[in-house]
VOVO-525015 format. One record per atom (N, C-alpha, C): x, y negated, z negated; residue in one letter. Coordinates in steps of 0.02 Angstrom, whole numbers, plus 50000, padded with zeros to 5 digits. Layout:
<atoms>
XYZA/...
</atoms>
This chain:
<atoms>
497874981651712X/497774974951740X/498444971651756X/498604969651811X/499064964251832X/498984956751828X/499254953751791X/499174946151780X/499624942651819X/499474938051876X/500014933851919X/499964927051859X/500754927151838X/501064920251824X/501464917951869X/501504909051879X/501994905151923X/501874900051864X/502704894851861X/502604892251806X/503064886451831X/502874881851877X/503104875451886X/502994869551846X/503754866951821X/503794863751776X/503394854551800X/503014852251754X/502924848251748X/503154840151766X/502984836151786X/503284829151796X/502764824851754X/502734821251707X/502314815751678X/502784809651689X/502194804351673X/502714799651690X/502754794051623X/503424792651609X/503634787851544X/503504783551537X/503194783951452X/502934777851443X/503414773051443X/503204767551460X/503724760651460X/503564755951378X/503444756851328X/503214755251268X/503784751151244X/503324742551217X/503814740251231X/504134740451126X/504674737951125X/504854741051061X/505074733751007X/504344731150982X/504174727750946X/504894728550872X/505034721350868X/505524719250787X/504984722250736X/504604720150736X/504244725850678X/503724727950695X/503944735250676X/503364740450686X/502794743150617X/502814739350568X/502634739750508X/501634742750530X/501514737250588X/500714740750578X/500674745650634X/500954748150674X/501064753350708X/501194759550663X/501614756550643X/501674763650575X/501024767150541X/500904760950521X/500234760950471X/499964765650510X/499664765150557X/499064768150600X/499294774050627X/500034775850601X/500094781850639X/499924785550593X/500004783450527X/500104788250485X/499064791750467X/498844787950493X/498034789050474X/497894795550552X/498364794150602X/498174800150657X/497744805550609X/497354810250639X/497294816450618X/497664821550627X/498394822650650X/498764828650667X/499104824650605X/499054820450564X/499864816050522X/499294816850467X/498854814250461X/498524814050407X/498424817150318X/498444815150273X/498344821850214X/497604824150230X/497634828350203X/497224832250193X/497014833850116X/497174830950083X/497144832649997X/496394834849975X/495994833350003X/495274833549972X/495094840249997X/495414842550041X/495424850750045X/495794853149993X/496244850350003X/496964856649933X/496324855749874X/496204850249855X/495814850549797X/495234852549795X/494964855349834X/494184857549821X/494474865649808X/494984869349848X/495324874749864X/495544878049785X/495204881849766X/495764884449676X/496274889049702X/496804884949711X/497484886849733X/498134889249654X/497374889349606X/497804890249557X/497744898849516X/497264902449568X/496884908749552X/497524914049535X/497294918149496X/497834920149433X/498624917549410X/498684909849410X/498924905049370X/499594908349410X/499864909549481X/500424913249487X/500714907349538X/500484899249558X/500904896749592X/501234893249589X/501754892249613X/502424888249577X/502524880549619X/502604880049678X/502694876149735X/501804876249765X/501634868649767X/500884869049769X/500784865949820X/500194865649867X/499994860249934X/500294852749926X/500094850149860X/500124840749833X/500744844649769X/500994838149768X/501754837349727X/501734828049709X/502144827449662X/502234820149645X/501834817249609X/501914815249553X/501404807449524X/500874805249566X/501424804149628X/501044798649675X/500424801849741X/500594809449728X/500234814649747X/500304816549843X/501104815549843X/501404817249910X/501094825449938X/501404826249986X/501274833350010X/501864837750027X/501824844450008X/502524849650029X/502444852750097X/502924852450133X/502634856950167X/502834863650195X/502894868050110X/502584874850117X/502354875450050X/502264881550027X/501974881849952X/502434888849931X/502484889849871X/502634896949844X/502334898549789X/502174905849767X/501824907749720X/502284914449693X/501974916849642X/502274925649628X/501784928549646X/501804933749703X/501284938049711X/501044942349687X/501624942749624X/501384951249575X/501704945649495X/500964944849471X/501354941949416X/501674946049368X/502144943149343X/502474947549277X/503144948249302X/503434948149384X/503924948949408X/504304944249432X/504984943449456X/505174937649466X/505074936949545X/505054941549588X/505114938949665X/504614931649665X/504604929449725X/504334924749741X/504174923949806X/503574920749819X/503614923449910X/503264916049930X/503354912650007X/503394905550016X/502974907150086X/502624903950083X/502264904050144X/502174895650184X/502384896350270X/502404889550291X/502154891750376X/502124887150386X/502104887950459X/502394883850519X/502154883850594X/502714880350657X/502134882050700X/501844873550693X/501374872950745X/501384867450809X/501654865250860X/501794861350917X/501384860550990X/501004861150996X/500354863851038X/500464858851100X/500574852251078X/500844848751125X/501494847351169X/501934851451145X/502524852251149X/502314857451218X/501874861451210X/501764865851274X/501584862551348X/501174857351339X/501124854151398X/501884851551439X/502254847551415X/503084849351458X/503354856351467X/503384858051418X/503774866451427X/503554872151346X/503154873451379X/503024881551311X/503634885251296X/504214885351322X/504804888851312X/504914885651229X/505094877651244X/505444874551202X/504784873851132X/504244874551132X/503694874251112X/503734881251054X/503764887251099X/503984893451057X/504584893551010X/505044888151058X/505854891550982X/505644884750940X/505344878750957X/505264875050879X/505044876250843X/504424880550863X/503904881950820X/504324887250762X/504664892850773X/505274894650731X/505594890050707X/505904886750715X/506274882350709X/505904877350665X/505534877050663X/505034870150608X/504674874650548X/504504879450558X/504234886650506X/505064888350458X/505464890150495X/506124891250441X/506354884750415X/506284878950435X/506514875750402X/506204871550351X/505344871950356X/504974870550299X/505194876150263X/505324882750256X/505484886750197X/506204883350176X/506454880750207X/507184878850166X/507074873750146X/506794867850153X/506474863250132X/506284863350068X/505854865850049X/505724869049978X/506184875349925X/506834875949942X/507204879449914X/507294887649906X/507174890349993X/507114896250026X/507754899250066X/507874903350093X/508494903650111X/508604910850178X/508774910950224X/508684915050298X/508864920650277X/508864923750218X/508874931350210X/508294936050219X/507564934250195X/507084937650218X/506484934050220X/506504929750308X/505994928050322X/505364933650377X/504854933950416X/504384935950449X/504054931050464X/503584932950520X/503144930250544X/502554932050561X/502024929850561X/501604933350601X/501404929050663X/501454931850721X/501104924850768X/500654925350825X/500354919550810X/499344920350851X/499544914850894X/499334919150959X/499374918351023X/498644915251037X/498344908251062X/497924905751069X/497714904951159X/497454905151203X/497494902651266X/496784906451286X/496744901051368X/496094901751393X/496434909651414X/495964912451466X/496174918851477X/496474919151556X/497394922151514X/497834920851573X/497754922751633X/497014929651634X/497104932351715X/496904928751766X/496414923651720X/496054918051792X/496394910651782X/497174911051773X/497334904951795X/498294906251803X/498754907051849X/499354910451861X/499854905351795X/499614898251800X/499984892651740X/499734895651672X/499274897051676X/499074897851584X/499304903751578X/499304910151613X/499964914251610X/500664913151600X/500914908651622X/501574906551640X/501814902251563X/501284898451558X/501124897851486X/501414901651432X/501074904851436X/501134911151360X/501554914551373X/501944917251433X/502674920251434X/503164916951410X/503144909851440X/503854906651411X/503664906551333X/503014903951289X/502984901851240X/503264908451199X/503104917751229X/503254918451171X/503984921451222X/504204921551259X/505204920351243X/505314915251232X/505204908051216X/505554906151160X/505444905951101X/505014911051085X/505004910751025X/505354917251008X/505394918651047X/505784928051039X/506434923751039X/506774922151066X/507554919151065X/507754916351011X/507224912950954X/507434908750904X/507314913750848X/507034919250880X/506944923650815X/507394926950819X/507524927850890X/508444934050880X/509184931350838X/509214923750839X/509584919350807X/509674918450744X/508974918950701X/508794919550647X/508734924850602X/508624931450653X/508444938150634X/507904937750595X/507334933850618X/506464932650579X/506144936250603X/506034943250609X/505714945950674X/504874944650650X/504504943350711X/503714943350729X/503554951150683X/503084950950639X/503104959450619X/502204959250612X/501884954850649X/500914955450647X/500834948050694X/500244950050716X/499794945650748X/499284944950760X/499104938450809X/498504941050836X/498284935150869X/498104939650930X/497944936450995X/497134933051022X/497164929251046X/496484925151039X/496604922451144X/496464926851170X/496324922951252X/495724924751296X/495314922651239X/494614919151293X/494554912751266X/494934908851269X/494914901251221X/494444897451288X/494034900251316X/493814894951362X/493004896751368X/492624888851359X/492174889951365X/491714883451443X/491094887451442X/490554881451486X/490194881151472X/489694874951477X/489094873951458X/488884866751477X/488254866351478X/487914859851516X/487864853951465X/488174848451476X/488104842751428X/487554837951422X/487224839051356X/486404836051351X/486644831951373X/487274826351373X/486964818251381X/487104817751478X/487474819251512X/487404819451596X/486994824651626X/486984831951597X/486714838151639X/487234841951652X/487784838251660X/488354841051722X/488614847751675X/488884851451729X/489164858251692X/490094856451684X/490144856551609X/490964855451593X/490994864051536X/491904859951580X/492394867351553X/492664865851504X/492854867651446X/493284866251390X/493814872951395X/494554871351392X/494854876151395X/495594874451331X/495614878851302X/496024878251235X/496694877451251X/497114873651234X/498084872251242X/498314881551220X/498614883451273X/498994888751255X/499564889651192X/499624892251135X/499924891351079X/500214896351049X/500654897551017X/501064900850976X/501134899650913X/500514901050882X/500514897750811X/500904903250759X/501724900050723X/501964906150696X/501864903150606X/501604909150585X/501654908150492X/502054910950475X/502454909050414X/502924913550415X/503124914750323X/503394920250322X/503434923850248X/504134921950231X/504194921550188X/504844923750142X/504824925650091X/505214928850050X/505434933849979X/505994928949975X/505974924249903X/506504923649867X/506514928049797X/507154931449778X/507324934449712X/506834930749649X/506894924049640X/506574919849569X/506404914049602X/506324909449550X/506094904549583X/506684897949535X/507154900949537X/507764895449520X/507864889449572X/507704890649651X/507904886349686X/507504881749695X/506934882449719X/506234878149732X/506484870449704X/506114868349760X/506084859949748X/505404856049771X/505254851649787X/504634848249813X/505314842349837X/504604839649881X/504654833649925X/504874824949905X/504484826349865X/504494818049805X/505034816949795X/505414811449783X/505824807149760X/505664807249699X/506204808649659X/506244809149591X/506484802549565X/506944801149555X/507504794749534X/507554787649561X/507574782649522X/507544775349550X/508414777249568X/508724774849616X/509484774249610X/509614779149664X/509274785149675X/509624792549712X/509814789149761X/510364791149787X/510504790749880X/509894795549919X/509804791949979X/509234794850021X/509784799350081X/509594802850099X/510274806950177X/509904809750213X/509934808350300X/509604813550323X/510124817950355X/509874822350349X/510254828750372X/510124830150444X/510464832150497X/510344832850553X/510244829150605X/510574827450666X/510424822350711X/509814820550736X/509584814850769X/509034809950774X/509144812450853X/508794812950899X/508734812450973X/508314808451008X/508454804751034X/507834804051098X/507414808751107X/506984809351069X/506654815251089X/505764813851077X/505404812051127X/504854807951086X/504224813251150X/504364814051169X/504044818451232X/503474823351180X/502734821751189X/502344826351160X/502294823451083X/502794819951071X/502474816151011X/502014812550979X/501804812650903X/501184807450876X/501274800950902X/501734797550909X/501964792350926X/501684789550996X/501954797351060X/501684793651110X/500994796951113X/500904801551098X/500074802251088X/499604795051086X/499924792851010X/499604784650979X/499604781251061X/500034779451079X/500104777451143X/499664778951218X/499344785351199X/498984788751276X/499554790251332X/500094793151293X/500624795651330X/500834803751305X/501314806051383X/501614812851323X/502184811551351X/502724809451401X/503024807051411X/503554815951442X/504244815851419X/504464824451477X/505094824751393X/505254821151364X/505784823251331X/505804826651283X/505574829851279X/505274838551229X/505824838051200X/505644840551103X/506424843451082X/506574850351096X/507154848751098X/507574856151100X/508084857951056X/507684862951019X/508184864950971X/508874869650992X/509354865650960X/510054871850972X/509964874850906X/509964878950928X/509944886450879X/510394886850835X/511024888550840X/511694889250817X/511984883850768X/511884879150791X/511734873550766X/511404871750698X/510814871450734X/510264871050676X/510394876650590X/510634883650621X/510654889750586X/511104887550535X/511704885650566X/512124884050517X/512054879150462X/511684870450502X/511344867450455X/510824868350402X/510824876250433X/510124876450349X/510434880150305X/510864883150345X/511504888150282X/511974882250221X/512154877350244X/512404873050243X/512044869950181X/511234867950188X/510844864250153X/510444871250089X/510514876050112X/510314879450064X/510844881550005X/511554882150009X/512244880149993X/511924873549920X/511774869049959X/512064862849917X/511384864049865X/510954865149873X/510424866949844X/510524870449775X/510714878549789X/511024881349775X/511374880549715X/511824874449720X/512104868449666X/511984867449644X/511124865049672X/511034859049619X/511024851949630X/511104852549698X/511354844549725X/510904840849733X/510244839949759X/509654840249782X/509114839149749X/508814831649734X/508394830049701X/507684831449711X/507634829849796X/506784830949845X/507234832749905X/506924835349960X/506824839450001X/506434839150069X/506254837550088X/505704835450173X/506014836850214X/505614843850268X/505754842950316X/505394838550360X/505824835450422X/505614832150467X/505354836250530X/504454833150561X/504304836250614X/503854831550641X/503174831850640X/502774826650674X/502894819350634X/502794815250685X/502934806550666X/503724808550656X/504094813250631X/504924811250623X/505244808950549X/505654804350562X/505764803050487X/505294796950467X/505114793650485X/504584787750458X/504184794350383X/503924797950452X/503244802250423X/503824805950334X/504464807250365X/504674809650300X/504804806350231X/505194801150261X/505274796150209X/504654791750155X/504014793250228X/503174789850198X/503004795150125X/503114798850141X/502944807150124X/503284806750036X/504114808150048X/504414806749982X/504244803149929X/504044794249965X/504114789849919X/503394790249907X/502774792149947X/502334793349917X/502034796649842X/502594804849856X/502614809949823X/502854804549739X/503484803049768X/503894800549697X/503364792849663X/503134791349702X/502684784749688X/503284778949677X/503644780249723X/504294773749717X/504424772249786X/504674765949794X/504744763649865X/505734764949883X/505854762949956X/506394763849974X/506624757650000X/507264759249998X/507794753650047X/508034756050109X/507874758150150X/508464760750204X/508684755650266X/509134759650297X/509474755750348X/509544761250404X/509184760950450X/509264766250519X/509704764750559X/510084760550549X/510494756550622X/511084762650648X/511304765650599X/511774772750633X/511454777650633X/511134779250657X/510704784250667X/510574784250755X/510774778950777X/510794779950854X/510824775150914X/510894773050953X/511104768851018X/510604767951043X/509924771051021X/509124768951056X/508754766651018X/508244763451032X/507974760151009X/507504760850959X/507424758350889X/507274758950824X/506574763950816X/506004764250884X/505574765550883X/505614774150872X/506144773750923X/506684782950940X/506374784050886X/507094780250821X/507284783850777X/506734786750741X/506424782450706X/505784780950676X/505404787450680X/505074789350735X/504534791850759X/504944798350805X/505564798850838X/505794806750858X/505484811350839X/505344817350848X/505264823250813X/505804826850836X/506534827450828X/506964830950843X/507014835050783X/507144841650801X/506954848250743X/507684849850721X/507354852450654X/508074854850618X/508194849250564X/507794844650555X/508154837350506X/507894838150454X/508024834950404X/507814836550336X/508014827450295X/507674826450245X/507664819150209X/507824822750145X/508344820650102X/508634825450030X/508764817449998X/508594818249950X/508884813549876X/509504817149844X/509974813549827X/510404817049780X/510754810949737X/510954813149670X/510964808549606X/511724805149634X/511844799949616X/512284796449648X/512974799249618X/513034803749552X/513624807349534X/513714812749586X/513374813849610X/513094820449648X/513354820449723X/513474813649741X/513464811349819X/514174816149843X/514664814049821X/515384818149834X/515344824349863X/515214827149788X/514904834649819X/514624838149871X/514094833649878X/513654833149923X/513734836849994X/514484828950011X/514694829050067X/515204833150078X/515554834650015X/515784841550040X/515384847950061X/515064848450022X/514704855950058X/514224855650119X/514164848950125X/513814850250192X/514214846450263X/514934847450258X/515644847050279X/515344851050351X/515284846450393X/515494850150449X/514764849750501X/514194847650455X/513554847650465X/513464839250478X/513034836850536X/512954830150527X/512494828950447X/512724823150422X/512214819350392X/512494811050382X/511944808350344X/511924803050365X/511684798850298X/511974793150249X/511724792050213X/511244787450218X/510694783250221X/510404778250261X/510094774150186X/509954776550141X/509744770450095X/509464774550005X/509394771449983X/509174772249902X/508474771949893X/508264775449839X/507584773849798X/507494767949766X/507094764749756X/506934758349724X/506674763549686X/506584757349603X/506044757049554X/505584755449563X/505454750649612X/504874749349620X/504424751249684X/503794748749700X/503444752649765X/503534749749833X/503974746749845X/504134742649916X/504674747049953X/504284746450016X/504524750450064X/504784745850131X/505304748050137X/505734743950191X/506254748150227X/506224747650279X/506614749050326X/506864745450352X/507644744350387X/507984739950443X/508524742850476X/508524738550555X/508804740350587X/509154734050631X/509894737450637X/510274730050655X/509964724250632X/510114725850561X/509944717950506X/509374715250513X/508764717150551X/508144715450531X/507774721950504X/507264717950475X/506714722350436X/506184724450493X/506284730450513X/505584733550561X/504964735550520X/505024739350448X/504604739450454X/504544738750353X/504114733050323X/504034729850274X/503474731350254X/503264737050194X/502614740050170X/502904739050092X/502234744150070X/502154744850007X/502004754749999X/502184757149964X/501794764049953X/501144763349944X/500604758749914X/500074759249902X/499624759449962X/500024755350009X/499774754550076X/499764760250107X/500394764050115X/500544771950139X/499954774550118X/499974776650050X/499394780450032X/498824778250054X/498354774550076X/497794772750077X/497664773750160X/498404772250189X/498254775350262X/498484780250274X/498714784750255X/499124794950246X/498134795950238X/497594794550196X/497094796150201X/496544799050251X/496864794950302X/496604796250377X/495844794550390X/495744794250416X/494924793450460X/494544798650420X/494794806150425X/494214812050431X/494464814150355X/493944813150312X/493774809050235X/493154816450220X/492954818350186X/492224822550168X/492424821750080X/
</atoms>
């Protein structure tokens, strides 16, 4: 069979959103989306605890935050340890499936480092989702770029794809009781990658939560304009063209860098940043730790607070480290952006500001009750 792909790039047009002094109930409501949402009442119905071998679990924290990967021993009695996460962006394909394929790498390795994993022996397996490419030349065009870029971020990494599995009849028809009329449903073309790792023990592992009233908060990795395909403009009824794009080289080094300080010892909690951005990370921590924050976003960038907030620019990470600890810190991750932006409170108030006002003025209890989301059983 010959499959014709042509793969002309996209034009959407930008949202103009205007960028409210506080975004406190915007927040709120993002965090209840269903792509942002917990999910806990699954982890817990789930016995994720079957022959007592897991170490790094779905929920983490007092305050009952979320990780996002897990690790277990797969052979008890031994020390390996093996971490399983994944890199899912589905919307990211509507601008460009290229850039769609290398995040999705790119957001899968760095939830394993996130949790205290390290680029010596990761895999993947990855399921190819789409309507079926021979009867449409774009939904072909589709799934080529998605999986070279995902082949490019794996050559960088040396993660090679080693199983899969392919799914392209994602398209269905049928007549709708409530008009008659005959509709098509046809599935987002996708590159869904899971991915393995083997650590030696489980000395490194960390969770997400904020441990300490006092820690310095840091994010690791630059903030972009990058909101294109995001929860944010989703919330909005937008997808807007500014897709992230991960630099490879870049990024690689920053996780070498952060797995280093780890390594140490430096490193209280852990989050990587991906959908919603850092809001969603920082929500996440102080959830986990059941303590609120102080931060200050104002260096973090020249656009506007909403950017910062809500970006999904890949490769970033949210780390606590004990305030003896800070020095250190910044030496070993010498050479790598980061960024210190604010402290743990003792107590549960959550605040953010930017150029000396408060955008966005919560509570954790509030977080939690909207992290719950709509879709409840």
């Amino acid at each position: 069979m010959i499959i014709k792909a042509h793969w002309k790039k996209p034009k959407f047009e930008e949202p103009n959103i205007e960028d409210n002094e506080d975004l406190t109930q915007v927040a709120l409501d993002l965090l209840a989306m269903p792509n942002v949402q917990n999910y806990n009442w699954i982890f817990e119905r789930y016995d994720h605890e079957v022959r007592d071998g897991s170490l790094v679990k779905p929920i983490t924290g007092r305050g009952r935050g979320k990780n996002e990967a897990i690790a277990d021993h797969p052979v008890l009695g031994e020390k390996e340890v093996s971490v399983e996460t994944w890199g899912s962006n589905p919307w990211q394909g509507d601008i460009d499936p290229y850039h769609m394929g290398r995040n999705n790498v790119v957001d899968a390795i760095g939830r394993v480092i996130s949790i205290g994993g390290n680029l010596e022996r990761i895999t993947f397996n990855g399921n190819t989702t789409c309507p079926p490419p021979e009867s449409d030349p774009l939904d072909a065009a589709k799934v080529e770029r998605m999986i070279k870029g995902s082949k490019d971020a794996e050559s960088v990494f040396y993660s090679p794809t080693i199983s899969g599995k392919d799914s392209t009849s994602m398209k269905r028809s049928y007549v709708s009781t409530v008009t008659g009329k005959d509709v098509t449903v046809k599935a987002k073309p996708e590159l869904l990658k899971s991915a393995l790792a083997i650590l030696p023990d489980d000395s490194t592992l960390i969770t997400s939560d904020f441990k300490l009233p006092g820690d310095s908060i840091f994010i690791v990795g630059e903030t972009k304009d990058e909101l294109g395909a995001s929860e944010y403009y989703k919330y909005h009824g937008a997808i807007g063209n500014r897709v992230p794009k991960s630099d490879l080289q870049t990024i690689k080094q920053r996780y070498e860098n952060l797995v280093s300080s780890n390594n140490e010892r430096l490193l209280h909690s852990s989050q990587y940043l991906s959908r919603l951005g850092l809001f969603y990370g920082l929500s996440n921590s102080a959830l986990g730790g059941d303590l609120g924050i102080d931060v200050d976003i104002s260096r973090l960038g020249e656009f506007r607070a909403n950017a910062i907030l809500f970006s999904e620019s890949t490769g970033r990470f949210i780390v606590s480290v004990h305030p003896s600890k800070v020095n250190q810190f910044k030496e070993v991750m010498l050479g790598t952006y980061i960024e210190e932006i604010g402290t743990v409170r003792e107590d549960k108030k959550f605040l953010i500001r930017y150029k000396g006002k408060t955008t966005i003025d919560t509570n954790v209890d509030s977080l939690r009750e909207k992290i719950q989301g709509e879709i409840r059983f």
